[in-house]
N, C-alpha and C positions, 0 to 999 in steps of 0.2 A: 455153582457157588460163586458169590461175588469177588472180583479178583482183590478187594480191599479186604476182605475177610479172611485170604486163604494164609492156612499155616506155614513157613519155608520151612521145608523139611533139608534137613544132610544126610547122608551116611556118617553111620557114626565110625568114628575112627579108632586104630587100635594107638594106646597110648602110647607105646612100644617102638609104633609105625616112625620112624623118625624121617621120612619125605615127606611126610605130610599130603599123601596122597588118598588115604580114604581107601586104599583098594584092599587093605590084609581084612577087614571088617565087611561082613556081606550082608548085617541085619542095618534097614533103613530104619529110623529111630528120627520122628520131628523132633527140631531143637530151636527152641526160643531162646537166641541170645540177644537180648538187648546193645542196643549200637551204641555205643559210648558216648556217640558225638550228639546221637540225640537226646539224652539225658544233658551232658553240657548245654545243649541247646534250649532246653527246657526249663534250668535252673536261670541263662544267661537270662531267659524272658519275667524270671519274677525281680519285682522291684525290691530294694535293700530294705525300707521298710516294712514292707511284708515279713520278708524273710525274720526282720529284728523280733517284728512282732507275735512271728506263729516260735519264735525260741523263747522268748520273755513268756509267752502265753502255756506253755509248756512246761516251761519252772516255777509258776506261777500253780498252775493246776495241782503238776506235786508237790510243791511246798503243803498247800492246803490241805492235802488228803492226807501227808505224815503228821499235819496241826489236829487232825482228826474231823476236819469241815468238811468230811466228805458225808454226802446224803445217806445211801445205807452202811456207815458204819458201825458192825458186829459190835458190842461192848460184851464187854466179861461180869457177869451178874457179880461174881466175887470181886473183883478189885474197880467196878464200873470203870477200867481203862477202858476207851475204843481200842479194836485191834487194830489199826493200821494207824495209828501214832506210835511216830517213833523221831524223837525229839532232835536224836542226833542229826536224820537225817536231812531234817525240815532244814537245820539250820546250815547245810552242807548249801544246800537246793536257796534259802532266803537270802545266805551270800552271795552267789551266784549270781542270783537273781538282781539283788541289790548292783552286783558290777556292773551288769550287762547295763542296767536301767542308767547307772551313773555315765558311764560311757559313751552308751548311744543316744541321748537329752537334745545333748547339740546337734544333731544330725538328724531326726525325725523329727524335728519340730516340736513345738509347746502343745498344741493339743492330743498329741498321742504323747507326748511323753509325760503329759499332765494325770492320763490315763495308767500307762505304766506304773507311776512315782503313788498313784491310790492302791492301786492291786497292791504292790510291794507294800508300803504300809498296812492295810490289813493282812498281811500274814501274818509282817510281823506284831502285829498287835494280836493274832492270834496266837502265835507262838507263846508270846509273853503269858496271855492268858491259862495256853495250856501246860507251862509249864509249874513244877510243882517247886521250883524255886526258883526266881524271877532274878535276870541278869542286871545288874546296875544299870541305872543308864547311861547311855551310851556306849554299852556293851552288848549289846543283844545282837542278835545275828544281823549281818549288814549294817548293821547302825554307824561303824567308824565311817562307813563312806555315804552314809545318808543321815548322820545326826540322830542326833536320840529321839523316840518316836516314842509319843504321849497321846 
């Protein structure tokens, strides 16, 4: 077996054992513990951008699918709601979303944040649309820190 392949195994230890010696426990048990330092090390390599952008893009995704814009979703023949709208929590998820986007403008630059500032407005414009009573404007989820969206 390739040595970049192989699994580090321990003796497992008895929890009890307080030297921390491994020796009360005689069944050997591989243990994948991931190295802390290499996780730090992995996050220290992605850029702040990215990072803003795979979380904006995540709030973004669920916003849309509590709006009901997700592709298969289930609608109920009796009341044609789609089953995975759920209004409150779009607008939990478009706030959010809305902060993070106001936030971080200045610090990604105009073209992703140009991008950003569209995604959030179609939510919210979806929201608006799926709601069955429509917030004034200016009041619509996110809207005090991104204006009222038409």
């Amino acid at each position: 077996m390739d040595d970049d392949l192989a699994i580090p195994s321990q003796s497992a230890r008895d929890p009890l054992d307080a030297t921390g010696s491994g020796t009360s426990g005689s069944l050997d048990v591989p243990v994948d513990v991931p190295d802390a330092s290499d996780a730090v090390r992995d996050i220290a390599e992605v850029p702040a951008i990215e990072l803003i952008s795979t979380a904006a893009l995540h709030l973004l995704s669920a916003a849309a699918v509590k709006c009901g814009l997700g592709d298969d979703e289930p609608t109920d023949p009796a009341s044609g709601v789609d089953g995975h709208v759920d209004l409150d929590e779009a607008r939990k998820l478009i706030t959010a979303l809305a902060g993070l986007v106001t936030a971080a403008a200045p610090e990604v630059g105009n073209q992703h944040a140009r991008l950003l500032r569209d995604g959030l407005r179609q939510v919210q414009l979806a929201f608006r649309e799926a709601s069955p009573v429509p917030d004034p404007p200016g009041q619509g989820p996110g809207e005090r820190l991104t204006g009222p969206v038409s």
